[in-house]
Residue frames as a rotation matrix with the C-alpha (Angstrom) as fourth column:
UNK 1
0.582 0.813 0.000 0.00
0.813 -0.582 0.000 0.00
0.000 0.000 -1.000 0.00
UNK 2
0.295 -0.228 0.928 1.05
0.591 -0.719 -0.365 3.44
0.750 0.656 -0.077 -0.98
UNK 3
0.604 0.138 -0.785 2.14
0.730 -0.492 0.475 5.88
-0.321 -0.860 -0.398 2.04
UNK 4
0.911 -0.043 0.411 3.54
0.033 -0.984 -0.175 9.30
0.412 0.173 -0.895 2.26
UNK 5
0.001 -0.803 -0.596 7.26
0.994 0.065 -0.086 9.70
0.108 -0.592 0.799 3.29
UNK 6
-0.586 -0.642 -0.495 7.92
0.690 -0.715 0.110 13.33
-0.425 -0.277 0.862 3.27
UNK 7
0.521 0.850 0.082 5.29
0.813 -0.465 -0.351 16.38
-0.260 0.249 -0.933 3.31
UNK 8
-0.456 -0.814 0.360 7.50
0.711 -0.576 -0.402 19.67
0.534 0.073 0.842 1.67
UNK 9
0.275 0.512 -0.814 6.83
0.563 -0.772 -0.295 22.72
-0.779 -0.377 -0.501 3.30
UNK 10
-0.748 -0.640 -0.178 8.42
0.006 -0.275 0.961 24.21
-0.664 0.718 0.210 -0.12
UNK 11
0.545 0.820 0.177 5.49
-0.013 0.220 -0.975 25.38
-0.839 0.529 0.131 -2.43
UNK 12
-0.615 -0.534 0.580 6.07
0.519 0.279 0.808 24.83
-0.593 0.798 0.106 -6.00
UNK 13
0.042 0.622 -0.782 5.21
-0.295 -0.740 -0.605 26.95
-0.954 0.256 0.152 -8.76
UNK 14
0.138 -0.087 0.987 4.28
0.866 0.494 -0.077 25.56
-0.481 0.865 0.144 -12.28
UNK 15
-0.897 -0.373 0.239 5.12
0.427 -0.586 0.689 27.76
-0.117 0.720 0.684 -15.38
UNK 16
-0.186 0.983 -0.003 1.26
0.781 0.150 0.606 28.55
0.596 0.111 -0.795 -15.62
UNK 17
-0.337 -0.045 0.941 1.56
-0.651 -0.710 -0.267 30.11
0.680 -0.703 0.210 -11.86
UNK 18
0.701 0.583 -0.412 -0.34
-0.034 0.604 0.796 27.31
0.712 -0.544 0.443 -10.29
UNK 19
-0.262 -0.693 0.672 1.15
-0.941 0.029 -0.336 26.95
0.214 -0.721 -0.659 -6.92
UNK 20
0.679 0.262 -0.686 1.21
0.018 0.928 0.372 23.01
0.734 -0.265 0.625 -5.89
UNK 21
0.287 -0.166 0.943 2.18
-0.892 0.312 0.327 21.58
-0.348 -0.936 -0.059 -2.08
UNK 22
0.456 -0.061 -0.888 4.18
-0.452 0.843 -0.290 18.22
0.767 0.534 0.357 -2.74
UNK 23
0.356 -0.293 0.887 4.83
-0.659 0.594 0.461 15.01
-0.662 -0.749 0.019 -1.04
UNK 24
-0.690 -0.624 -0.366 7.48
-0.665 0.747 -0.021 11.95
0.287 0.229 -0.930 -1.81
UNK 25
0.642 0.766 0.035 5.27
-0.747 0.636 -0.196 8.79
-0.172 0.100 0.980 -1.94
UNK 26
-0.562 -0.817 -0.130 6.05
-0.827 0.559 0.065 4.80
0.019 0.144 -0.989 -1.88
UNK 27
0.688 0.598 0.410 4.80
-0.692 0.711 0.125 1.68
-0.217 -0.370 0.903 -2.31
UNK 28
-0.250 -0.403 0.881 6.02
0.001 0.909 0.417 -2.03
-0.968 0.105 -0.226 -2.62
UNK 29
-0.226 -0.042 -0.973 6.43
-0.960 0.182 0.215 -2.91
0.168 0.982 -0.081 -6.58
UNK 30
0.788 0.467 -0.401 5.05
-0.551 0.825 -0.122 -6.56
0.274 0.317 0.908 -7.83
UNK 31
0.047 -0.935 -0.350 9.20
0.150 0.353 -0.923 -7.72
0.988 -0.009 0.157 -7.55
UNK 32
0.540 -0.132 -0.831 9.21
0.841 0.117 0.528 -6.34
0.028 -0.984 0.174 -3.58
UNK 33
-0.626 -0.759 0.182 11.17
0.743 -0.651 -0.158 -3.14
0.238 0.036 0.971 -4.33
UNK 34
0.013 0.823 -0.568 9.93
0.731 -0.395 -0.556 -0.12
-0.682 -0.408 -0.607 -3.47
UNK 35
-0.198 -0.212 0.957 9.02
0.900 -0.426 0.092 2.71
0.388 0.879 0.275 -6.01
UNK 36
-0.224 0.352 -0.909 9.01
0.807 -0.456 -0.376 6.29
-0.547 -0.817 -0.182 -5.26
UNK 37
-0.444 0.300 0.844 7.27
0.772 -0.350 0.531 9.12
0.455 0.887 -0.076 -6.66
UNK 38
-0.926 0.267 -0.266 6.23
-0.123 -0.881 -0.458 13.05
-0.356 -0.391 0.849 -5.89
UNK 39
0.079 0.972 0.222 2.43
0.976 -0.122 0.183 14.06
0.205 0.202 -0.958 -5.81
UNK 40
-0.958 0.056 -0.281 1.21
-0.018 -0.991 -0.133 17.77
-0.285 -0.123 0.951 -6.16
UNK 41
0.200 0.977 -0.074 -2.06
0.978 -0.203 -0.042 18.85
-0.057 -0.064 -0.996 -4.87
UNK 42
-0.288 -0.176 0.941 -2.77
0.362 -0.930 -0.063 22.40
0.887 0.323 0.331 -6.13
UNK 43
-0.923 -0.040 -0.384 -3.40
0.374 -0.337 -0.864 24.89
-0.094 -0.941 0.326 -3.53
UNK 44
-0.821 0.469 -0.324 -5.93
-0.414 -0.881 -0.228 26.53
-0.393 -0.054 0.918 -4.45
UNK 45
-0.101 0.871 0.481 -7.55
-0.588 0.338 -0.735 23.58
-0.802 -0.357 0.478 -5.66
UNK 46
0.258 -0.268 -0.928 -7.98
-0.813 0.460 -0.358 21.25
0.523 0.847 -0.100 -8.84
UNK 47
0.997 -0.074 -0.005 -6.93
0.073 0.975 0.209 17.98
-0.011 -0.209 0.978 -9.55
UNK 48
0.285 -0.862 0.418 -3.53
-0.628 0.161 0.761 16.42
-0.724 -0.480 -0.496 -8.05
UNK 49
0.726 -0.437 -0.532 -1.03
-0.322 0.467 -0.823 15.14
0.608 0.769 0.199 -10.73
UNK 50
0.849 -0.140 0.510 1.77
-0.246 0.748 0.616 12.75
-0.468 -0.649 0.600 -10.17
UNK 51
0.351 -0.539 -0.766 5.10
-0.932 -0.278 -0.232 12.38
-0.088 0.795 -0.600 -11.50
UNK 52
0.269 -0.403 -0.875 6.48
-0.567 0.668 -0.482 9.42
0.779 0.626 -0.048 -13.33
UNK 53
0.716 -0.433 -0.547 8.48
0.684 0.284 0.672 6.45
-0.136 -0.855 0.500 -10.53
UNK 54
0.782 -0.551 0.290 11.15
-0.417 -0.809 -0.414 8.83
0.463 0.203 -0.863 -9.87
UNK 55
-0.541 -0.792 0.284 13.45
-0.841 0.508 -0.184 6.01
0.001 -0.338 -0.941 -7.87
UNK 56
0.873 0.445 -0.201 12.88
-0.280 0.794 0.540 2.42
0.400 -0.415 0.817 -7.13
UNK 57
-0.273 -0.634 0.724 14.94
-0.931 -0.017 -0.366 1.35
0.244 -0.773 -0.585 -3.67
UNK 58
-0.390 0.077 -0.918 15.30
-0.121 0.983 0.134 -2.16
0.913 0.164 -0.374 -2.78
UNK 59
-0.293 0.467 -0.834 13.16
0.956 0.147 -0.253 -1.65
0.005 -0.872 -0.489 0.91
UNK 60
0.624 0.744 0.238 11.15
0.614 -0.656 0.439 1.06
0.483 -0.128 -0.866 2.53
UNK 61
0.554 -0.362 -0.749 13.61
0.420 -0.656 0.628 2.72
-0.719 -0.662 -0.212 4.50
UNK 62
-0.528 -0.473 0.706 15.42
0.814 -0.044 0.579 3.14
-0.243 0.880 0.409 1.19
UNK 63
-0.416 0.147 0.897 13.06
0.768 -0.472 0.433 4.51
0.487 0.870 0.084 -0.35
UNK 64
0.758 0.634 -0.153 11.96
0.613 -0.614 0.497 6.83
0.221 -0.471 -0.854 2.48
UNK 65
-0.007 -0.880 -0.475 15.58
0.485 -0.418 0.768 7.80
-0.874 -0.225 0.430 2.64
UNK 66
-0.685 -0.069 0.725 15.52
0.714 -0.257 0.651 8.79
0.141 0.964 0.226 -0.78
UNK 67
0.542 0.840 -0.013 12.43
0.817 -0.523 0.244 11.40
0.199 -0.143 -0.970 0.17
UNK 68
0.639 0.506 -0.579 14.07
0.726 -0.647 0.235 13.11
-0.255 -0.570 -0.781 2.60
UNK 69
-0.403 -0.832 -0.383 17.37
0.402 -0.536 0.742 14.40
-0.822 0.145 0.550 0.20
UNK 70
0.230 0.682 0.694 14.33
0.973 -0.182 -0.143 16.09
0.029 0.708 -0.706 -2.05
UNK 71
-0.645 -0.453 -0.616 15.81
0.562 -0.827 0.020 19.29
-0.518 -0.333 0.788 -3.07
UNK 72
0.172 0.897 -0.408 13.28
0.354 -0.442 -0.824 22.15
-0.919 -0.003 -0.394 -4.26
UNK 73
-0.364 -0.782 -0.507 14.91
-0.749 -0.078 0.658 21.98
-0.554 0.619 -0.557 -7.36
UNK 74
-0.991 0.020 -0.135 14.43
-0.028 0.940 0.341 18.27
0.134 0.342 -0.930 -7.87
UNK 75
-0.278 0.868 -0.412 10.49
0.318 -0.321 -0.892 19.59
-0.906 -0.379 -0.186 -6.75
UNK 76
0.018 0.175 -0.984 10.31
-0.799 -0.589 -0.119 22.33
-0.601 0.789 0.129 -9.83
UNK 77
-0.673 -0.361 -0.645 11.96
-0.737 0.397 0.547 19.53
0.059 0.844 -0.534 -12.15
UNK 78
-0.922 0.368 0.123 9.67
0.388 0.856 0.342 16.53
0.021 0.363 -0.932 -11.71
UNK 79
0.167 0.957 -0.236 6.31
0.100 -0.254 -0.962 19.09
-0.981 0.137 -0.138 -11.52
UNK 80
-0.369 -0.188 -0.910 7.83
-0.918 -0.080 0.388 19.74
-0.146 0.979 -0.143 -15.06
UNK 81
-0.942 -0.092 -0.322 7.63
-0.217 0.900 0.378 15.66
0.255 0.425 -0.868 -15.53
UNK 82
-0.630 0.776 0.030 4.24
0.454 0.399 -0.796 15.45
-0.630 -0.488 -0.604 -13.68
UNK 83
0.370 0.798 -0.476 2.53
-0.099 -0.475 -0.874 18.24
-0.924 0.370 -0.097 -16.51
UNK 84
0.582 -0.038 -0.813 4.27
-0.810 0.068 -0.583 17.15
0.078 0.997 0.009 -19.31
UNK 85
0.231 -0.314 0.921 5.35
0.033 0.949 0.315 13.23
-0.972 -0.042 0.230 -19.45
UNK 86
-0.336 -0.563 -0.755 6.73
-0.740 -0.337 0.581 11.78
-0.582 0.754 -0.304 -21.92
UNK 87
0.635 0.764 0.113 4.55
-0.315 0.389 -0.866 10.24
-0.706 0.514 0.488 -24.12
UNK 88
-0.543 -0.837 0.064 6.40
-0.527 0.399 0.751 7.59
-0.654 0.374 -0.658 -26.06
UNK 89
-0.138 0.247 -0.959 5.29
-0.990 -0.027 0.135 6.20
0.007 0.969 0.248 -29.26
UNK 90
-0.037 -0.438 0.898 4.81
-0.188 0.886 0.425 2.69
-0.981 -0.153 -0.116 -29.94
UNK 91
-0.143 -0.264 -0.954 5.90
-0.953 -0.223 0.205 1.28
-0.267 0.938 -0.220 -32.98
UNK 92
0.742 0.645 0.184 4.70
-0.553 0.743 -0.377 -1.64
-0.380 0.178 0.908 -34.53
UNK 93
-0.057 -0.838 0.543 7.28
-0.145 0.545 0.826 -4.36
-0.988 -0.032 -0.152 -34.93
UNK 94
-0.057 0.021 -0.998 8.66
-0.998 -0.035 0.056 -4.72
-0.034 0.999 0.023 -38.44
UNK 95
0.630 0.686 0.365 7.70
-0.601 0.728 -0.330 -7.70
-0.492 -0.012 0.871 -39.95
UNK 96
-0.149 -0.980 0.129 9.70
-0.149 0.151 0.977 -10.25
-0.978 0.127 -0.168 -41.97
UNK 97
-0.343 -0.207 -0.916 9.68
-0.665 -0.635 0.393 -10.57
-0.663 0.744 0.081 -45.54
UNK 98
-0.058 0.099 -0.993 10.32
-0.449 0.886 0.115 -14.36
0.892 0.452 -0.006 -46.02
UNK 99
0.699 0.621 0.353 9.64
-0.605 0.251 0.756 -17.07
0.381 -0.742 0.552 -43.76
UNK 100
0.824 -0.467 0.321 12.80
0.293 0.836 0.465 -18.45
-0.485 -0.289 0.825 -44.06
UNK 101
-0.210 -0.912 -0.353 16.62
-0.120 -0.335 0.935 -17.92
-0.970 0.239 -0.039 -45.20
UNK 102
0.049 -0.306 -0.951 17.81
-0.972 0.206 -0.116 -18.04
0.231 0.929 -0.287 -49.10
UNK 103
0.915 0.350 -0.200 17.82
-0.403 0.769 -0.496 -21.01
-0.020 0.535 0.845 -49.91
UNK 104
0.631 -0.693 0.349 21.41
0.295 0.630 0.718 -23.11
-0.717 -0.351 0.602 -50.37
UNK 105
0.700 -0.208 -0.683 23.18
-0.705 -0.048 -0.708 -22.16
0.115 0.977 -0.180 -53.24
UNK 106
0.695 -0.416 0.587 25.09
0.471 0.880 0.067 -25.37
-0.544 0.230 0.807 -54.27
UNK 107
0.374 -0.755 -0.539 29.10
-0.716 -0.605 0.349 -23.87
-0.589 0.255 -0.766 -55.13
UNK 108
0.993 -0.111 -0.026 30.68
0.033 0.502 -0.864 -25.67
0.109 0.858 0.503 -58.01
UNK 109
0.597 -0.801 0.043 34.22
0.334 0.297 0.895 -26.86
-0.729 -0.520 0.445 -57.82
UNK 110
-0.772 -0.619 -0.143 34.72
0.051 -0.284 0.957 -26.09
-0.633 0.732 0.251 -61.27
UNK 111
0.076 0.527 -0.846 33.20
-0.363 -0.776 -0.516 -24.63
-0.929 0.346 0.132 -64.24
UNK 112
-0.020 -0.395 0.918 32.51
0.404 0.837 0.369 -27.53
-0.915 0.378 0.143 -66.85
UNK 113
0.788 0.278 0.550 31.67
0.606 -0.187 -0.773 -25.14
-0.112 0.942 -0.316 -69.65
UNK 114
0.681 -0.730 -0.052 34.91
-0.725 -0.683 0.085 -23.21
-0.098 -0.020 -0.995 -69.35
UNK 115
-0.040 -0.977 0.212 36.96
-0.541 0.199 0.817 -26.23
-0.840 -0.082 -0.537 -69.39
UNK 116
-0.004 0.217 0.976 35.68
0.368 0.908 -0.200 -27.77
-0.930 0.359 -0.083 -72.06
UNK 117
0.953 0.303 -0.010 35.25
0.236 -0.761 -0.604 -24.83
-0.191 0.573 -0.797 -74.09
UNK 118
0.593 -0.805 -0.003 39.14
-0.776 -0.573 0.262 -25.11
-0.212 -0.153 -0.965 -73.58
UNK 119
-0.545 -0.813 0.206 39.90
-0.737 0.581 0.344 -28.59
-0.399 0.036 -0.916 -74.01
UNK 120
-0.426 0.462 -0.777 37.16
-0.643 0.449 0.620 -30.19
0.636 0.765 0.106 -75.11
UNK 121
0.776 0.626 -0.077 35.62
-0.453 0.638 0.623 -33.75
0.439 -0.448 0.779 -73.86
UNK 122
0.273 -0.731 -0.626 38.75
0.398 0.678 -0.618 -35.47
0.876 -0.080 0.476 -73.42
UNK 123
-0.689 -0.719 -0.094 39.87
0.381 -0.248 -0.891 -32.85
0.617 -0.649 0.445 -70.57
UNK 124
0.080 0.943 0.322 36.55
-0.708 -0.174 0.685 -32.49
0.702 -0.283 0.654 -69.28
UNK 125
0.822 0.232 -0.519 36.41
0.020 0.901 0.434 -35.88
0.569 -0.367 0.736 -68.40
UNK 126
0.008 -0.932 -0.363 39.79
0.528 0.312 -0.790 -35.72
0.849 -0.186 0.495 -67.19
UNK 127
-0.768 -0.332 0.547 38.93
-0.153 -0.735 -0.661 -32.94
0.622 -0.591 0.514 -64.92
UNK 128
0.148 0.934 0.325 35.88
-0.820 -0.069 0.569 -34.52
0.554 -0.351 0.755 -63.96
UNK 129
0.624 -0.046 -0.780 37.57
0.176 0.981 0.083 -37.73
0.762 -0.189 0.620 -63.08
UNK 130
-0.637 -0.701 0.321 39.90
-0.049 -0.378 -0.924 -36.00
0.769 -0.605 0.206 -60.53
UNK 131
-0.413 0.611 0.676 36.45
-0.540 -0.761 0.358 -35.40
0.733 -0.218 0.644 -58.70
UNK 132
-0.881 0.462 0.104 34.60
0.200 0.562 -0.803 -37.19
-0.430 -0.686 -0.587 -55.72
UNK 133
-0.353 0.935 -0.047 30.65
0.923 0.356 0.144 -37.87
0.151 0.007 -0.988 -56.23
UNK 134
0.294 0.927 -0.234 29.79
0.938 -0.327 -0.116 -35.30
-0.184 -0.186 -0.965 -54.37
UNK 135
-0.406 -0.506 -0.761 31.75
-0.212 -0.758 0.617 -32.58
-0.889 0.412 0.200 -56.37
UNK 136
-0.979 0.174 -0.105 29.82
-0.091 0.087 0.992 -33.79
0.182 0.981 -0.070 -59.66
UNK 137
0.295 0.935 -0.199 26.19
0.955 -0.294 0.033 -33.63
-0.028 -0.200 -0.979 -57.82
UNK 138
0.232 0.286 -0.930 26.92
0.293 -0.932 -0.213 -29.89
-0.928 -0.223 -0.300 -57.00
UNK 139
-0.849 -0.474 -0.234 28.67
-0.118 -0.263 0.958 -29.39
-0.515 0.840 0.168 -60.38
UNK 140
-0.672 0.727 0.141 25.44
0.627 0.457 0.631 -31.04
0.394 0.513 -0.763 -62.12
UNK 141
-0.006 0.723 -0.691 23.07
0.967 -0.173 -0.189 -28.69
-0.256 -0.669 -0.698 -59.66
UNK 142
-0.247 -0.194 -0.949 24.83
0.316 -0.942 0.110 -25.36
-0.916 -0.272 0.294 -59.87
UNK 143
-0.724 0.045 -0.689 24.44
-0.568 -0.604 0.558 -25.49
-0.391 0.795 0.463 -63.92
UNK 144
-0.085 0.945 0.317 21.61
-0.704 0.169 -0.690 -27.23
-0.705 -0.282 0.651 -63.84
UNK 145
-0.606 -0.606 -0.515 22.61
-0.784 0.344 0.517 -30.10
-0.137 0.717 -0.684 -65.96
UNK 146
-0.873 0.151 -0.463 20.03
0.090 0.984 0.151 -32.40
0.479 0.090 -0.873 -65.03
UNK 147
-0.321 0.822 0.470 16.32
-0.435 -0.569 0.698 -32.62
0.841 0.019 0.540 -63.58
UNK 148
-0.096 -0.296 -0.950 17.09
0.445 0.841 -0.307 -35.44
0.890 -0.453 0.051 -61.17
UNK 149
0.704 -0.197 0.683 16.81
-0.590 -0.697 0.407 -33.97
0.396 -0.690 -0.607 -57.44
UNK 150
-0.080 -0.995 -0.051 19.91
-0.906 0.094 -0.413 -34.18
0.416 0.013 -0.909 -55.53
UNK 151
-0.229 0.122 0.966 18.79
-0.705 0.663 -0.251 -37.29
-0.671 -0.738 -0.065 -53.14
UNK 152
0.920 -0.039 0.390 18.58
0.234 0.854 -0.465 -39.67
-0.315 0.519 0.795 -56.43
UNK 153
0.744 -0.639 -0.194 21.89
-0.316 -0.081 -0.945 -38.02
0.589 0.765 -0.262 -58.10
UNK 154
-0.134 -0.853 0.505 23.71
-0.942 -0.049 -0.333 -38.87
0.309 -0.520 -0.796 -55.00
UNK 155
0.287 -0.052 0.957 23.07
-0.428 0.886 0.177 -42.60
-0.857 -0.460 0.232 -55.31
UNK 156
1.000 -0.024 -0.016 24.69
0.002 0.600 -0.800 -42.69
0.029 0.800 0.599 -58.63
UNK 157
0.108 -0.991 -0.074 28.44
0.864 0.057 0.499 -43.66
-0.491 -0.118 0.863 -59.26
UNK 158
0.390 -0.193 -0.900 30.59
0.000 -0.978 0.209 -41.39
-0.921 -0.081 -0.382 -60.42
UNK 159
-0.888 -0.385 0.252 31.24
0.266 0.016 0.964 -42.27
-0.375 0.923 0.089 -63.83
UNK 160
-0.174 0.948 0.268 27.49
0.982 0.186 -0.022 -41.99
-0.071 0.260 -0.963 -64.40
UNK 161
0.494 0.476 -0.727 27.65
0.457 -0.854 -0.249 -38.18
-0.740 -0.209 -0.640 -63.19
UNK 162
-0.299 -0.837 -0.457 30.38
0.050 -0.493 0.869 -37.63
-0.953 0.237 0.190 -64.98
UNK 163
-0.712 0.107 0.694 29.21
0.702 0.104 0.705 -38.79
0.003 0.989 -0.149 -68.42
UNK 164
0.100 0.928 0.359 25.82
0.972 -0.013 -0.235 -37.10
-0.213 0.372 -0.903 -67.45
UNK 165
0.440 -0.374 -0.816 27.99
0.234 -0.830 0.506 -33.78
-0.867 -0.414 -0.278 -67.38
UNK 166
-0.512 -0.761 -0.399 29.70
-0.081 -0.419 0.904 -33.99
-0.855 0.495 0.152 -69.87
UNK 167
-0.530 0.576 0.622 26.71
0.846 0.409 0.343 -35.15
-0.057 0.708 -0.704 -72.02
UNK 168
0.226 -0.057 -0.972 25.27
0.843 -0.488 0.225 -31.86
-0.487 -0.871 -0.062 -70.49
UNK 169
0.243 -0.138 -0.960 27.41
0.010 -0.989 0.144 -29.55
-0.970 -0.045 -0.239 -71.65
UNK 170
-0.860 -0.295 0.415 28.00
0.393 0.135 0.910 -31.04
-0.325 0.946 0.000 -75.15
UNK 171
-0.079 0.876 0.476 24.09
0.994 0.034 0.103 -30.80
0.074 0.481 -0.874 -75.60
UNK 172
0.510 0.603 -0.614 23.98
0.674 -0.723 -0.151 -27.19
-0.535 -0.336 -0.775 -74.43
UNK 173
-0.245 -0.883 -0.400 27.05
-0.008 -0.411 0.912 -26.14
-0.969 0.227 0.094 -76.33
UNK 174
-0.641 0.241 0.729 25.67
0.718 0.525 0.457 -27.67
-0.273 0.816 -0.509 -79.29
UNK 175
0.334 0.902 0.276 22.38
0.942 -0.326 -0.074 -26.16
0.024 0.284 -0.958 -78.96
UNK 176
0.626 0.558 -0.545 23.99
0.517 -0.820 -0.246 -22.70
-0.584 -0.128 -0.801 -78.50
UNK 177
-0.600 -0.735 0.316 25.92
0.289 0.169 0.942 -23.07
-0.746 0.657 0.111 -81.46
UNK 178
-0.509 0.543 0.668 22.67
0.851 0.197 0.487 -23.29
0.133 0.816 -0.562 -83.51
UNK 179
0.203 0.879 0.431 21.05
0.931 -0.310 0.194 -20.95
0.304 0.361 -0.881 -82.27
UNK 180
0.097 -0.329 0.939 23.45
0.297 -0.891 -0.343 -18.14
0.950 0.312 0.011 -82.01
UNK 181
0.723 0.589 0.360 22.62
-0.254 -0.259 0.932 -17.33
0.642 -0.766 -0.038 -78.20
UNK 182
-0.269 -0.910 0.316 25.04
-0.851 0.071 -0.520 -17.80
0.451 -0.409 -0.794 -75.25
UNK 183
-0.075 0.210 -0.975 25.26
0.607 0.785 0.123 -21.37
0.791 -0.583 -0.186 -73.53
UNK 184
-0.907 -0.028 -0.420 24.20
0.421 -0.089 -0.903 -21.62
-0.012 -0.996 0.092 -69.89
């Protein structure tokens, strides 16, 4: 329950003129601390306003200690905070775009149109045979070489990917031979 630590004998004067009589309040908080805070009852009448928690002390004697080093100063400055608060916006969190990251992108060890386009099939293959399985699945993926998804290409051998590469890029090389257009 709320209670009164300190009654000023110090009137305050808002900017207005209003003259207000203030007291240092406290209560217990939900956690057991105590919060403390200034009321001002006008003299002359009107409603009493309240300023913001202006401490929170971990016990009552705390916070009744805190009352009594209230300078008439620190009086003027929170009737300021008691007639004009600050009034804080909320802002609606920003949503996300996607519901999830990018996707994988599957990196390629090497670039089978470039080497082939340099050496042909013969050093294709050669550079493809250097490879492990699962350096000719991403190779097949990254230039889409094939329609296969990756969880059947990665139960074939590795002569199989290879050829299907290099079959691959003959057909696409071919085809953008005829038709004037860049491969890929």
């Amino acid at each position: 329950m709320a209670e009164v630590f300190v009654q000023f004998a110090t009137l305050v004067a808002a900017g207005d003129g209003t003259v207000y009589r203030a007291q240092a309040c406290g209560a217990p908080n939900a956690d057991g601390m105590w919060e403390g805070w200034i009321e001002f009852l006008p003299v002359g009448g009107g409603p009493p306003v309240r300023s913001p928690r202006e401490t929170t002390q971990p016990n009552r004697s705390g916070a009744a200690y805190w009352a009594t080093g209230l300078t008439p100063v620190y009086l003027e400055g929170a009737l300021h905070r008691a007639l004009h608060p600050l009034v804080v916006k909320s802002v609606e969190p920003a949503q996300p775009v996607f519901d999830a990251p990018a996707p994988h992108r599957v990196h390629a060890i090497l670039d089978p149109f470039s080497v082939y386009a340099k050496g042909g099939g013969v050093r294709l293959r050669q550079e493809l045979g250097a490879l492990s399985p699962l350096h000719l699945v991403n190779i097949i993926n990254a230039y889409h070489l094939s329609d296969e998804p990756p969880t059947t290409l990665n139960r074939l051998a590795a002569e199989a990917l290879l050829e299907m590469i290099v079959i691959g890029v003959r057909a696409r090389e071919h085809a953008s031979l005829r038709s004037g257009h860049p491969r890929r």
